[in-house]
C-alpha positions in Angstrom: 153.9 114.5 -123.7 156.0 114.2 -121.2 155.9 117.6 -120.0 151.9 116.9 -120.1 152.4 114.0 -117.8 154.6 115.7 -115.1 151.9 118.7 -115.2 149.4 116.0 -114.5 151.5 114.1 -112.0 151.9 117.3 -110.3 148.4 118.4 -109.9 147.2 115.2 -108.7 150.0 115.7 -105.6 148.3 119.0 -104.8 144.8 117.6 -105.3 145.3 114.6 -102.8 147.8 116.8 -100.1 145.1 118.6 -98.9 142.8 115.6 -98.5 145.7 114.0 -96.3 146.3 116.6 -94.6 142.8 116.9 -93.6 142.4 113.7 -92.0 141.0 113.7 -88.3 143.3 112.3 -85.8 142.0 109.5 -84.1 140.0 110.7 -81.0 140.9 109.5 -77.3 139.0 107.0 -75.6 138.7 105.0 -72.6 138.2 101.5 -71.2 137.9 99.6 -67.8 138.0 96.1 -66.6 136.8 94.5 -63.8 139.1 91.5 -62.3 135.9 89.7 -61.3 132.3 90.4 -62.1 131.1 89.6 -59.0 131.4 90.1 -54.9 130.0 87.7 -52.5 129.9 89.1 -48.6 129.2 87.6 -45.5 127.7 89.2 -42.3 130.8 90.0 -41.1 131.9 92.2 -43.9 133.5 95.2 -43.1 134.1 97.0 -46.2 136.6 96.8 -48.7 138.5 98.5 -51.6 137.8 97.7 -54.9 140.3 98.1 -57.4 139.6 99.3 -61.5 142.0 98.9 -63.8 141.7 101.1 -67.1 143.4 102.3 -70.2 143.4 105.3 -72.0 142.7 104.5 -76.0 145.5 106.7 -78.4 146.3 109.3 -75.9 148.1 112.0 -76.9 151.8 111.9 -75.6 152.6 115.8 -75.1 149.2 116.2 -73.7 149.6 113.0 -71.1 153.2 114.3 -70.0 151.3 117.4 -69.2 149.1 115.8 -66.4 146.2 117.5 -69.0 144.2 114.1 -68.9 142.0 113.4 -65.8 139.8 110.3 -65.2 136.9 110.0 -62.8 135.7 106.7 -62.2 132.4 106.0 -60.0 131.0 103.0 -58.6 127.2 103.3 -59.0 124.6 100.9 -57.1 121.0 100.0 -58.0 118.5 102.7 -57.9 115.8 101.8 -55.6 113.2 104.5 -54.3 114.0 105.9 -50.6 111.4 107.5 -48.3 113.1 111.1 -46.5 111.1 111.2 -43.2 111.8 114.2 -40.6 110.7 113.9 -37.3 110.6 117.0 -34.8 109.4 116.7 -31.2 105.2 117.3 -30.4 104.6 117.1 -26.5 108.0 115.8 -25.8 107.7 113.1 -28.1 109.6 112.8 -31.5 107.7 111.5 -34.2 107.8 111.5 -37.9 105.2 114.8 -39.3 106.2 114.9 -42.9 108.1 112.5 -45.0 109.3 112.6 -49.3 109.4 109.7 -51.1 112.3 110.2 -54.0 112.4 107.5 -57.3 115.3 105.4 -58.5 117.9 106.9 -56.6 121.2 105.1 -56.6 121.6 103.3 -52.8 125.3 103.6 -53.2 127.7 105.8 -54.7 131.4 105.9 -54.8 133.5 108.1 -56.4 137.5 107.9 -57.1 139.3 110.9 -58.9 142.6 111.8 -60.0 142.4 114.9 -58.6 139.6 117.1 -56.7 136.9 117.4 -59.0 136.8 121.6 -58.8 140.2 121.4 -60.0 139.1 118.9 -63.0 136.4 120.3 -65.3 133.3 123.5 -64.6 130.8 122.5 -62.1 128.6 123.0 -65.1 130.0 120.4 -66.6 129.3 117.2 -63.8 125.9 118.6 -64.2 124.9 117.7 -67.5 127.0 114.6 -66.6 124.6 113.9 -63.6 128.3 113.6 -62.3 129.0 113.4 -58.6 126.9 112.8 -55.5 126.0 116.7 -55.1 125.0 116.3 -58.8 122.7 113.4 -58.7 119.3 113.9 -59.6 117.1 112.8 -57.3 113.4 113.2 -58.6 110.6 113.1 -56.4 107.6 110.9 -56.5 105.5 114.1 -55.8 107.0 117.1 -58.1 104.0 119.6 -56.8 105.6 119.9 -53.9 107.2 122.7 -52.9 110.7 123.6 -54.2 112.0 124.7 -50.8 110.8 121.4 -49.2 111.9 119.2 -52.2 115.8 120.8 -51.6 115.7 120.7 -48.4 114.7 116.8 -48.1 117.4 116.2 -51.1 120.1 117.7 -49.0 119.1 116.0 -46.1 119.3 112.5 -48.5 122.5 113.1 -49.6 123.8 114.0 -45.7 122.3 111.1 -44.7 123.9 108.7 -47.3 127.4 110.4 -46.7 127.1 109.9 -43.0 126.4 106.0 -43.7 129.4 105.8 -46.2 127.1 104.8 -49.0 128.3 108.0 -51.1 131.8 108.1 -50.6 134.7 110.6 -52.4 138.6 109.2 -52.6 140.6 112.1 -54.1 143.5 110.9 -55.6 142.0 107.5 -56.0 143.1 107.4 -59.7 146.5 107.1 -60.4 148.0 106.9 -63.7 150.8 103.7 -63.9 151.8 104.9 -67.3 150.7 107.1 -70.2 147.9 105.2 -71.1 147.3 102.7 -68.2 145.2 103.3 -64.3 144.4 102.4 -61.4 141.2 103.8 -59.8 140.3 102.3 -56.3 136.9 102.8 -54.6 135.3 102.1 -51.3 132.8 99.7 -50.5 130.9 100.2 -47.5 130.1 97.6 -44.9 126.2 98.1 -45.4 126.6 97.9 -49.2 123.6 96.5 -50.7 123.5 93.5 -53.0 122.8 93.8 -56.6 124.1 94.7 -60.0 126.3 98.0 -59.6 127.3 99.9 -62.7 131.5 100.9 -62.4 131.3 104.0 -65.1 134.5 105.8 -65.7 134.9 109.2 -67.5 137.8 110.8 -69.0 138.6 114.5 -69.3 141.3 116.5 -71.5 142.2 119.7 -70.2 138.8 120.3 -68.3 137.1 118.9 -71.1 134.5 115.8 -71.2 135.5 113.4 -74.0 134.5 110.0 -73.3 132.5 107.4 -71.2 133.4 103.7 -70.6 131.7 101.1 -68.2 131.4 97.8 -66.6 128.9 96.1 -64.4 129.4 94.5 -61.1 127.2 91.7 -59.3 127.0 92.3 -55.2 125.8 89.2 -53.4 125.6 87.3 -50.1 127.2 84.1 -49.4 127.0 81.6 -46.8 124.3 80.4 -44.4 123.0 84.6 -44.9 122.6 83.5 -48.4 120.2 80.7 -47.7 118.4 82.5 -44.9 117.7 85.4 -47.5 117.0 82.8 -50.6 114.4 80.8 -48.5 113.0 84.1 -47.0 112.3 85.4 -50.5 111.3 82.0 -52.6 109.2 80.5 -49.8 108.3 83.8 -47.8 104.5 82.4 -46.2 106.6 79.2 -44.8 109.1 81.0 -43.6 107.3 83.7 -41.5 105.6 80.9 -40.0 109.0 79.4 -39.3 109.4 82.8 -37.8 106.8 82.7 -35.6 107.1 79.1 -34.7 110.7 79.9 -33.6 109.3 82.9 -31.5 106.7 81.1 -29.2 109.0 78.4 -28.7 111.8 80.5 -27.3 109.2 82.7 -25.1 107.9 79.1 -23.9 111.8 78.0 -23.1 112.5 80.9 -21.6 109.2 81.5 -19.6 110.6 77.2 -18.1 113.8 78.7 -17.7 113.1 81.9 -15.7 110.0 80.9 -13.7 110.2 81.5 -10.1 108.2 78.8 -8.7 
């Protein structure tokens, strides 16, 4: 009997080692927070850096004293669709000819990276992501347009947002304070628009996408430009008559003013 026991004891060992053994490690994952959830601005804002703050979820220690884990974190604002005019000269006047309108594409778009993104993970790979401002799909409102003139009004978008520093790139903006814990900062430009913005962070483990974390962010204006655009929204027929009010009165004071009799 007790030989029968230890036999049994024995095989129930080798039966349940191999289950153990099997077990998955836990996978990586990522998480951000935002110290506030929202921005107010005034009409004198000039820009500013916003700081992320993030931690990687049961990161694996050989791998993060590798420099093997990279994190890209982007600061997304509302999509809103944008009309792409192009204006050439026509008896020596320039004047808009042709025009693309282009649906929910993102006003602003900032990007912060631990390193540069070509050195991160296959171009292919930001792609499927929708990943980066040269990646951003921008769909047209007209698809039967022609390929050629739907590219070429796409890249002259994107130039155009760059130029404005509404899409904006800060290598090295990520920076790892510990094995598990980062700092991402991004730029806001002084013509960012107001609204809810989407802060989306993405990590990557030796080129490879594993996970996706975000956090929303509320853009607004404060002050006496806060009223001015309340009222001009909520009571819009009384104040463009406001408007127009204010207009003949100060062509009236100034036609007093300036007269020459």
């Amino acid at each position: 009997m007790k030989a029968f026991a230890a036999t049994v004891s024995l095989s129930l060992f080798f039966a349940l080692s191999p289950a153990t053994a099997q077990t998955p490690p836990t996978a990586e994952g990522i998480q951000i927070g935002l110290s506030t959830d929202a921005i107010s601005i005034t009409a004198g804002f000039s820009g500013a850096d916003l700081t992320i703050f993030g931690s990687l979820e049961n990161p694996d220690p050989l791998v993060s004293r590798q420099g093997r884990y990279d994190v890209v974190v982007v600061l997304e604002g509302p999509p809103r669709p944008v009309v792409v005019r192009r204006k050439d000269r026509v008896l020596g006047v320039w004047i808009n000819l042709e025009s693309e309108t282009f649906e929910n594409v993102p006003v602003s778009y900032s990007v912060a990276t631990t390193r540069p993104l070509q050195d991160i993970a296959d171009p292919n790979k930001y792609k499927q992501l929708s990943l980066g401002s040269q990646n951003l799909y921008m769909k047209p409102a007209d698809e039967t347009d022609s390929p050629a003139t739907i590219e070429e009004f796409t890249a002259a978008l994107r130039e155009r947002k760059t130029a404005t520093g509404l899409y904006s790139e800060n290598v090295g903006g990520v920076q790892f304070l510990s094995q598990s814990l980062f700092r991402a900062t991004v730029r806001l430009a002084p013509n960012i628009p107001v609204g809810t913005h989407k802060a989306r962070a993405f990590l990557f483990k030796s080129g490879m996408f594993v996970k996706e974390s975000s956090a929303q962010l509320e853009i607004r204006k404060s002050g006496f430009e806060q009223s001015i655009f309340r009222v001009a929204h909520d009571y819009s027929f009384l104040y463009g008559a406001f408007a127009v009010s204010l207009a003949m009165l100060t062509g009236w004071l100034g036609r007093i003013v300036f007269r020459k009799d």
